[in-house]
C-alpha positions, 0 to 999 in steps of 0.5 A: 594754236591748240591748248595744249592743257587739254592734251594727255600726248604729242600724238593726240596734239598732232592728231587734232592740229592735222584737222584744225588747219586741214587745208594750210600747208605745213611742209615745203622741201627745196633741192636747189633752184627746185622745189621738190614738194608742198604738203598741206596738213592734210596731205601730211595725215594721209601719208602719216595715217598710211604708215602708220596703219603699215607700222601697225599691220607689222605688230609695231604698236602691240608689246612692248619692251623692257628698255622704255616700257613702250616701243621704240622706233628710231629716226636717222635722217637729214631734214625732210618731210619724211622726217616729220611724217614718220616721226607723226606716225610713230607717236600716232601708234603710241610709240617712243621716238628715238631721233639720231644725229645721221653724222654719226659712225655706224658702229656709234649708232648700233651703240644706241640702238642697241642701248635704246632696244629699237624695234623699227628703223627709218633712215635712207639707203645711203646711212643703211648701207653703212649701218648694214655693213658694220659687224656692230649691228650683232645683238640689236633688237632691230627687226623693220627697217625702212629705207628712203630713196632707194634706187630700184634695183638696190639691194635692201639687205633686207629693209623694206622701201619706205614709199612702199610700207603703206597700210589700207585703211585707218590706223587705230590712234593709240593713246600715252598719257603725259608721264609716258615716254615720247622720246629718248634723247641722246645727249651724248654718250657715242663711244663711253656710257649712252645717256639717253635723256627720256622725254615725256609727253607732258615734258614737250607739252610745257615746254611748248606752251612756254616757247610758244607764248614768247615767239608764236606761231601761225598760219602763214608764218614760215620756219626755216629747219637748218638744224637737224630735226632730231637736235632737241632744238628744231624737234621743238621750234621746227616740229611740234611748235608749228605744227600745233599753231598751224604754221609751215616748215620749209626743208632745205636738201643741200645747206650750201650757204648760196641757197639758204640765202636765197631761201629766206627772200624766196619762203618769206621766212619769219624764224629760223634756228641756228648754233653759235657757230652758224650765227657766227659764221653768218657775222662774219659774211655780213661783215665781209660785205659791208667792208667791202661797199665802197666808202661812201655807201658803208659810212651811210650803213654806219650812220643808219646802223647808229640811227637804229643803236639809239632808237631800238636802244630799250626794245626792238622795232622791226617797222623802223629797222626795216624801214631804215635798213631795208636792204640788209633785211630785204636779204633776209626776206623782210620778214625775219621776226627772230633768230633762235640761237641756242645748244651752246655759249654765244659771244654777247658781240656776235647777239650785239651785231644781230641786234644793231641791224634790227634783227632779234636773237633769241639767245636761249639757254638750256639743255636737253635734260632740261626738255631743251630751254631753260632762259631766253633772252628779253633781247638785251643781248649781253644777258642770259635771260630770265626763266621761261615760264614755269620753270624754277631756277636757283643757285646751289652753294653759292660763293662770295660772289653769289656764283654755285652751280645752276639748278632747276626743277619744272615740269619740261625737266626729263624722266631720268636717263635710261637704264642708269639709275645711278646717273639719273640720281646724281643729275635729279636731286629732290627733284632739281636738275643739277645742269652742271653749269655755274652762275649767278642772278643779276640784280634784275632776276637775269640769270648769268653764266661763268663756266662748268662744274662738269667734266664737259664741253659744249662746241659751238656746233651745240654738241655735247663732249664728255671726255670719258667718250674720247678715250676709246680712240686712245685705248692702247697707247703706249704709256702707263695710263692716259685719261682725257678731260675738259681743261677748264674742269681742272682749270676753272675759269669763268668763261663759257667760250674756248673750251678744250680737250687735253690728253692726260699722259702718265708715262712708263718708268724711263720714257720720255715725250718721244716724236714717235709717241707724238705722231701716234697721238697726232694719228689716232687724234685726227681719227675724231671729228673735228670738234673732238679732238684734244688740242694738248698733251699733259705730262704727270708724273705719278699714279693716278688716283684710282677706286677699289673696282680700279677706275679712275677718281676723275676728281681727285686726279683734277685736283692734282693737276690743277696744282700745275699751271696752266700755260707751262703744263699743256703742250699743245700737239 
């Protein structure tokens, strides 16, 4: 592994890893039962030199913009080598990345764009062609647009092929400084007020240097990328983290469960990263296969699985968990030294199962802002987990019971958010990150959690939900005013798991809960995706409480209507 104390940027660390481990490979992308291509580190510099001389020869790297103070290029793409390359390419030219949720609408992604005040694009043709046919692309500051894939007779509505935008030549490494911008992360914001969290270098680099020295890499260790690389979780531990110890990425084209089982025994994976859901959803399947051995077989599981209970009990062995259940980890490739799990609360259980069978979960806890983790477990599963390295955490007006809102000052914690001076200065307080998020240490520095003081949810896909974002869709109902909010924000309960969204109606004079009224919700509702959408109605029967400049006082409102009970007050749709 590099150290990374020697470096000013990413670019820099990347430029010297690239010649460190020249001859290593870095990249493997899989299509099904085909691999589609092997790169070694030094493959990946020519092809990233080559477009980095073309981003250059286009006037990427001279001037600058008011937005970030440096130039930003944006990334929307599924998980790619191509994702990595343009990424090394935009920060060998001294430029900020913008990496985007490709599941995004185009209008939302327009919305960021614009707010981001991106020159240079880099998608594939498919999400180009949505994003050329919205009316939202007015008034956006993108002048190159670069297209993967394209068919050859496509019509580019004047993008440039990607394969094609090369340079001759060596491109001139343009140096940042650790303060300087790398990236800006949109936490959330689609739709309502864009919170672009920026990153600095120096912010990477210490979180790296901390990750690192928990979960290393090197040569010869493979990490399977199944989260999107631009989700601040993989741009870390399926980016930055191994390709500066020198370690592989392996992509995968199509997640269908089928392959991304065959490719941990295939690609000897030793990491992989998912959100709860995903480790969910791979609990129960393996549950489902076990149920299913005949009688016998499954009592001889349970019997080693209670061997592995007792003798893993105060730390993991992998040799003995391997040894005594060989067939489980065979499935996993027999080299499986941790799933990362992160981006949203984990049931405790679902780590516990993880854990009985011999395989880690390194359950972090953290947030973009924070420049991604803030604790990660010591594998004891029903613990959050102590403050990774370098990072101070405390507990803000405390209750009774030692539980007030999780803070936190270090050197990954962001620059502020872009743009918003008053957003930045109500997260960023004398220099302590206010996460929102309620807890408590335990007696051993273990911090725990007990839900949100913010108006916010986080699925179990790790996605970010701020309620003021939903009310778009709803804009026009026909009532006298609406408001969406998180439900235990008005309700606090200390739980991390089962939030939802609840439309607050206050109805016309004389109007009631009509049928009507319900389907046009029920209609305008399934316009969300999936973890979008409000699962109840709540009926007030009073003016909501509202500022000089006639905005809603959201906490004032949330006071009043926790004076309702729960359960009688929610009418589900």
């Amino acid at each position: 592994m590099l150290d990374l104390a020697k470096y000013q940027s990413i670019g820099a660390a990347l430029r010297d890893a690239l010649d460190q481990f020249a001859n290593e490979v870095c990249l493997i992308e899989s299509d099904r039962e085909r691999e589609t291509e092997r790169l070694t580190y030094r493959e990946f510099r020519e092809r990233g030199h080559a477009l980095a001389k073309g981003l250059q020869d286009s006037d990427f790297s001279g001037g600058r913009t008011a937005a970030s103070g440096q130039n930003p290029a944006a990334i929307i793409m599924t998980n790619q080598p191509k994702w990595l390359i343009s990424a090394y390419a935009i920060f060998h030219c001294g430029g900020v990345l913008v990496p985007l949720d490709y599941k995004l609408t185009p209008d939302e992604h327009w919305q960021l764009l614009k707010h981001s005040g991106v020159s240079v694009l880099i998608t594939e043709y498919p999400i180009w062609r949505q994003l050329a046919a919205s009316n939202a692309l007015e008034g956006s500051c993108v002048r190159t647009v670069l297209v993967t894939e394209a068919p050859a007779d496509a019509d580019l509505h004047g993008a440039e092929r990607w394969e094609e935008f090369r340079g001759a030549g060596e491109p001139a490494f343009v140096a940042r400084q650790r303060h300087d911008i790398a990236c800006i992360v949109y936490s959330s914001g689609t739709g309502g007020r864009p919170k672009g969290c920026m990153i600095t270098h120096e912010n990477y680099l210490e979180q790296c240097v901390a990750l690192t020295s928990l979960y290393p890499f090197w040569p010869g260790i493979r990490y399977l990328s199944i989260l999107p690389t631009n989700h601040a979780i993989d741009f870390m531990v399926g980016f930055f983290g191994p390709f500066i110890c020198g370690a592989t990425v392996v992509h995968l084209r199509t997640l269908r469960p089928e392959y991304v089982r065959e490719a941990f025994p295939k690609y000897k994976i030793a990491y992989v990263s998912l959100v709860p859901l995903v480790l969910k959803n791979l609990r129960k399947g393996l549950q489902a296969r076990f149920d299913a051995l005949p009688s016998r077989k499954r009592k001889l599981l349970n019997a080693l699985v209670a061997i592995n209970k007792v003798l893993t009990r105060g730390r993991p062995r992998p040799a003995i968990s391997r040894l005594l259940l060989r067939q489980v980890h065979d499935a996993f490739g027999g080299d499986l030294r941790a799933i990362i799990v992160g981006g949203a609360f984990t049931e405790p259980q679902t780590l516990q199962f993880f854990y009985d069978l011999g395989i880690p979960v390194a359950n972090g806890y953290g947030l973009t802002e924070a420049g991604t983790a803030i604790t990660v477990n010591d594998l004891k599963p029903f613990r959050v987990g102590k403050p990774l390295p370098g990072m101070e955490v405390r507990i803000v007006n405390p209750d009774a019971e030692g539980v007030g809102e999780v803070a936190v000052r270090s050197k990954t914690v962001m620059a502020g958010y872009l743009n918003d001076a008053e957003l930045t200065a109500e997260a960023i307080v004398d220099g302590w990150l206010m996460t929102g998020d309620l807890g408590r240490f335990d007696g051993d520095g273990h911090l725990q959690l007990f839900g949100r003081k913010k108006n916010m949810i986080v699925t179990e896909e790790g996605k970010n939900i701020y309620p003021e974002d939903i009310e778009k869709v709803f804009e026009s109902l026909p009532v006298k005013e609406f408001c969406v909010f998180a439900a235990n924000y008005i309700w606090p309960r200390r739980a991390m798991a089962g939030e939802q969204l609840v439309l607050v109606l206050h109805l016309e004079p004389g109007q009631s809960m009509t049928e009507d009224l319900r389907r046009e919700i029920n209609s305008r509702n399934q316009r969300l995706l999936n973890y979008k959408r409000i699962h109840g109605v709540v009926l007030w029967n009073e003016d909501f409480p509202r500022t000089a400049s006639v905005k809603i006082k959201r906490n004032a409102l949330a006071e009043r209507l926790a004076q309702l009970e729960r359960a009688s007050a929610v009418q589900s749709l």
